[in-house]
VEXDORO-403871 format. One line per 10 residues: number of its first residue (from 1); for each residue x, y, z of C-alpha. Coordinates in Angstrom, 3 decimals, padded with zeros to 6 digits, always signed. Example, Ala and Ser with C-alpha at 12.3 -4.5 7.8 and 13.67 -1.06 7.14 Angstrom:
<pts>
1 = +012.300 -004.500 +007.800 ~ +013.670 -001.060 +007.140
</pts>
This chain:
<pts>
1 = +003.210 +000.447 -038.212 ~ +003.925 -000.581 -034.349 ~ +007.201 +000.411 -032.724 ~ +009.964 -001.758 -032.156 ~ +011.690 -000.689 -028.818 ~ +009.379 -002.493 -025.924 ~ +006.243 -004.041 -026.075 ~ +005.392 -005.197 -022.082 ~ +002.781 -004.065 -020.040 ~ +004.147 -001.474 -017.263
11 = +003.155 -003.454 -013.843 ~ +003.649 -002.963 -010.106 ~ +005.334 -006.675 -009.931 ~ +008.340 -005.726 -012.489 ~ +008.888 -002.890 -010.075 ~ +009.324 -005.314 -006.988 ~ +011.880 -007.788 -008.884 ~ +013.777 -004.713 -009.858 ~ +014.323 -003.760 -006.212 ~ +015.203 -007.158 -005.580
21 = +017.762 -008.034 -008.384 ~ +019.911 -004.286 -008.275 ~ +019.250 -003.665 -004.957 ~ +018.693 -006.807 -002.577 ~ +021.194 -005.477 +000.285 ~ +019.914 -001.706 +000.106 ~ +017.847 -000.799 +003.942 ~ +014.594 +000.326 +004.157 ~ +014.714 +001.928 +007.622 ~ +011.376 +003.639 +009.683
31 = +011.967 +005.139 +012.280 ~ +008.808 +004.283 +014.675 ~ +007.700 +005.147 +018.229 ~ +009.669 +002.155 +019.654 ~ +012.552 +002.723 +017.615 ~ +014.069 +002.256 +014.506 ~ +013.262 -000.786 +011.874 ~ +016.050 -001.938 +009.413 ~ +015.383 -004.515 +006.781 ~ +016.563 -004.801 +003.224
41 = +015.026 -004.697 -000.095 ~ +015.599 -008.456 +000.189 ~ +013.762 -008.637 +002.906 ~ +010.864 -006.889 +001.760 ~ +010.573 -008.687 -001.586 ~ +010.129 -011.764 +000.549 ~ +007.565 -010.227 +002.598 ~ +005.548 -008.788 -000.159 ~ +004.928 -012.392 -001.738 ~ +003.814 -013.560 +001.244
51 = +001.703 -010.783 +001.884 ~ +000.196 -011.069 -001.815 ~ -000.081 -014.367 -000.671 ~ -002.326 -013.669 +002.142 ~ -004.378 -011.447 +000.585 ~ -005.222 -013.759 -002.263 ~ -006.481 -016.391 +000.565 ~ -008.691 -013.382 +002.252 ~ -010.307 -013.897 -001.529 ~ -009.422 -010.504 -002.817
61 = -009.786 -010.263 -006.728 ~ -008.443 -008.409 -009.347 ~ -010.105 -004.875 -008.952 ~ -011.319 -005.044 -005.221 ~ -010.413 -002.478 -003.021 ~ -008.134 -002.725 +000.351 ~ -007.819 +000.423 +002.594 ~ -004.871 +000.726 +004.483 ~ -005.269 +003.417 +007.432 ~ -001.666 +003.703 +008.697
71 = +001.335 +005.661 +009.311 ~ +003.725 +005.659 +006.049 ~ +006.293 +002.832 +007.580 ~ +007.486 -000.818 +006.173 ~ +004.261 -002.605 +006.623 ~ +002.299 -000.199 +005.046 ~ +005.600 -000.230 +002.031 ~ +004.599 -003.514 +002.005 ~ +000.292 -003.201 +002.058 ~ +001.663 -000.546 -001.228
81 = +003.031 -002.792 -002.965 ~ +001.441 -006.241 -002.229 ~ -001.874 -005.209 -003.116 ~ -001.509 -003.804 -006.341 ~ +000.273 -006.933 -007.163 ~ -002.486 -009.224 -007.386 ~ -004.185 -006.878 -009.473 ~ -006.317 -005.181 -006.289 ~ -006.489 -001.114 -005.733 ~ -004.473 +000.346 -002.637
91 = -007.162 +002.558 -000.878 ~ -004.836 +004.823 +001.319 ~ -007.303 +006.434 +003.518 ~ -006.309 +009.883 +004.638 ~ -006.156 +009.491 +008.907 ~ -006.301 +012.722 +009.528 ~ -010.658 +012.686 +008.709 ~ -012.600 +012.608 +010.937 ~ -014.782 +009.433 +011.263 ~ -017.981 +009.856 +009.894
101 = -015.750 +010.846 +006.336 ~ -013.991 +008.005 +006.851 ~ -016.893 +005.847 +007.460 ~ -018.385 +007.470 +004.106 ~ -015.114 +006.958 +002.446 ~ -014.240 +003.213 +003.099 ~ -018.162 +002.275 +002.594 ~ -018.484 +004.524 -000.825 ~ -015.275 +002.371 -001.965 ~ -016.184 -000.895 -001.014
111 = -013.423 -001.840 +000.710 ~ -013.021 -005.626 +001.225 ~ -010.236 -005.220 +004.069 ~ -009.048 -003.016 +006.663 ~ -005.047 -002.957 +007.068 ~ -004.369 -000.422 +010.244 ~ -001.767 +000.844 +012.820 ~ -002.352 -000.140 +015.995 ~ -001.474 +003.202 +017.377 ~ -004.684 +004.451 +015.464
121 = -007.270 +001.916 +017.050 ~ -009.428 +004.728 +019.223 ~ -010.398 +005.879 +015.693 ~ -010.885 +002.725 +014.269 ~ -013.358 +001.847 +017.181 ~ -015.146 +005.134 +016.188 ~ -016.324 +003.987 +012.511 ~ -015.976 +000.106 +012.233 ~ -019.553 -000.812 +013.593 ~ -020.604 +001.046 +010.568
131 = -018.896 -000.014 +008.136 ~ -020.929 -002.283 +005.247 ~ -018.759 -004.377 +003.087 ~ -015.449 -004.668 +005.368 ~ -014.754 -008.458 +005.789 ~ -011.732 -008.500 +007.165 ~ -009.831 -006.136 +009.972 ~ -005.964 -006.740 +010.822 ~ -004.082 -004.966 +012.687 ~ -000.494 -004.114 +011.393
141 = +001.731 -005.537 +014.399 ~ +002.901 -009.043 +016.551 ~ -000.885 -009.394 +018.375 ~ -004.247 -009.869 +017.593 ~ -007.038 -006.993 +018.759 ~ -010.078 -009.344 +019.627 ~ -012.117 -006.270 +020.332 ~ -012.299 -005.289 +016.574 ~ -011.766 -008.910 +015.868 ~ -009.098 -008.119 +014.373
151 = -006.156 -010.421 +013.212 ~ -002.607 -009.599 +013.320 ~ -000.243 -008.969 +010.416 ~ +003.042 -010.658 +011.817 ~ +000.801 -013.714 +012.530 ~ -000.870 -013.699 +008.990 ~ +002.017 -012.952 +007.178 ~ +004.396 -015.969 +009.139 ~ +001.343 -018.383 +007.881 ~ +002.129 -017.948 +003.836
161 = +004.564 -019.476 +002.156 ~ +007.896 -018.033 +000.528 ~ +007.444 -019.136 -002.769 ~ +004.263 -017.393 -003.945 ~ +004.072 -016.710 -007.252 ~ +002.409 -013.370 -008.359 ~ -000.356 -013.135 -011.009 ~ +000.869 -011.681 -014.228 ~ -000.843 -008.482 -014.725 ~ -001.662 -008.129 -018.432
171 = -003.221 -004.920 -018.530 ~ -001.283 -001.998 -017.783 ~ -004.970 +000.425 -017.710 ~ -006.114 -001.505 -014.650 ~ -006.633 +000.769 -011.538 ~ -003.413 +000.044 -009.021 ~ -004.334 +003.380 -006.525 ~ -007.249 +004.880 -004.665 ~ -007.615 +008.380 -003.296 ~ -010.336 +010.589 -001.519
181 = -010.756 +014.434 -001.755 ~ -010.793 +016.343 +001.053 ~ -011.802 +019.805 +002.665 ~ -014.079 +020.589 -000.470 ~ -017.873 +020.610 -000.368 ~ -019.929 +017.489 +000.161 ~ -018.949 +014.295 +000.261 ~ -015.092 +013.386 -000.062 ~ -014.806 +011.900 -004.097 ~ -012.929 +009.547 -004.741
191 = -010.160 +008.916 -008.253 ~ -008.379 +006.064 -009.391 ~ -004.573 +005.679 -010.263 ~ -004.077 +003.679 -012.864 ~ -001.042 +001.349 -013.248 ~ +001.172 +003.378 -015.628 ~ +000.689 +006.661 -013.597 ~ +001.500 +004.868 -009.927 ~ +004.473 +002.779 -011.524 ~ +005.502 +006.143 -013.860
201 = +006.165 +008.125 -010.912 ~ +007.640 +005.490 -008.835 ~ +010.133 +004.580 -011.623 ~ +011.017 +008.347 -011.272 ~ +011.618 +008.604 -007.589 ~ +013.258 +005.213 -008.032 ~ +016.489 +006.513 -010.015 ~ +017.378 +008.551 -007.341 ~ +018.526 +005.537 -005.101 ~ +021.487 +005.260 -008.271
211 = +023.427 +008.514 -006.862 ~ +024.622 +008.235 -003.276 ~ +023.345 +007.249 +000.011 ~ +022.077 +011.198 +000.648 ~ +019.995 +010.978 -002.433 ~ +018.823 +007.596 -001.136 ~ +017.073 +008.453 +001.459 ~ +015.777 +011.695 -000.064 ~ +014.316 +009.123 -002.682 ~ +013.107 +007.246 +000.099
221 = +011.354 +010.486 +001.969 ~ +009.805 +011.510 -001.727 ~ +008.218 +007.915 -002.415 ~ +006.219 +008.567 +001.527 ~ +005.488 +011.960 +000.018 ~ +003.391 +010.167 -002.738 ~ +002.147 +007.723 -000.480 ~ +000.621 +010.349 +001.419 ~ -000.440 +012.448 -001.510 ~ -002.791 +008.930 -002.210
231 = -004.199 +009.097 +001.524 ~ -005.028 +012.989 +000.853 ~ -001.940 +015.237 +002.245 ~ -000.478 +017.638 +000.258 ~ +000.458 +016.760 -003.039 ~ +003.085 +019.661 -003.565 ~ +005.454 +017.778 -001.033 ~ +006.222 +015.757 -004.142 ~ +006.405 +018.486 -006.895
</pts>
């Protein structure tokens, strides 16, 4: 005998269009080295289509990898959630390697695209002649880096349309996250998140924006915490 209560497949994408429909005028604020960055959750629905969008067009497929290699701010929000959308894996690299791990890491994971801050280029210059299977660099801000030959996000993202329509994601056992060890012997390893784990504990953090506008931003402080737990930091920062 089946239960009766809910039979739908747990998915980044019903996460997204949550946000969207309770919460379209809540902020998302970063504060950055130039400042501080307000948008809504309106605004970041809108940008995550057309970022899915984009990344579709690169030709990443269900299962590929993307690293991101960025501080935790709106773009990479965005990079979090965009990717696993299409069905791709969110490779969080931990910035804080040094570059032949990180050279290891990316190339051991087959990453198909490079997402990073510009604030982190020196490194990036250190390990991208050697990476193997990297097809695409972009750099998350308004310009273009023709030294890495790297393209730039704002430009990218202001090419795709607004009306994208995400892939349905049908199985909720595909892999959505990607993280490296680190400081242990050998190589770093690497372990997949599946879907029900990375929306599970999302979901969790996510009732938290319910209470007040205190417990908002705590909730929105905890959700970096597990973005950084997938690049590698400490995980008890979210226990």
């Amino acid at each position: 005998m089946n239960g009766l209560m809910m039979d739908i497949q747990l998915s980044v994408p019903m996460m997204l269009e949550r946000a969207k429909q309770f919460f379209p005028k809540r902020e998302i604020i970063t504060r950055q080295a130039n400042g501080v960055h307000r948008y809504t959750y309106q605004d970041f629905y809108q940008r995550v289509l057309q970022l899915a969008s984009l990344l579709q067009k690169m030709g990443i497929k269900p299962g590929d990898r993307v690293a991101t290699f960025a501080w935790h701010n709106y773009r990479h929000l965005e990079l979090y959630f965009a990717i696993p959308c299409i069905g791709a894996v969110v490779h969080t690299v931990n910035i804080r390697l040094a570059a032949d791990q990180i050279t290891y890491i990316i190339n051991h994971a087959e990453d198909q695209a490079l997402f990073f801050d510009p604030s982190l280029t020196p490194l990036v210059k250190q390990f991208a002649p050697h990476l193997t299977t990297v097809k695409h660099f972009v750099v998350m801000c308004e310009n273009a880096l023709e030294e890495l030959n790297a393209d730039s996000y704002e430009k990218l993202l202001a090419e795709q349309p607004k009306d994208f329509v995400l892939p349905k994601i049908e199985n909720e056992n595909m892999a959505a996250g990607l993280c490296y060890t680190s400081g242990t012997t050998g190589h770093p390893k690497g372990c997949f998140i599946h879907i029900v784990l990375f929306t599970y504990i999302q979901w969790l953090l996510q009732w938290l924006i319910i209470w007040d506008y205190v417990k908002e931003m705590l909730f929105f402080l905890l959700f970096q915490c597990f973005m950084l737990m997938l690049g590698g930091f400490h995980m008890p920062l979210l226990w």
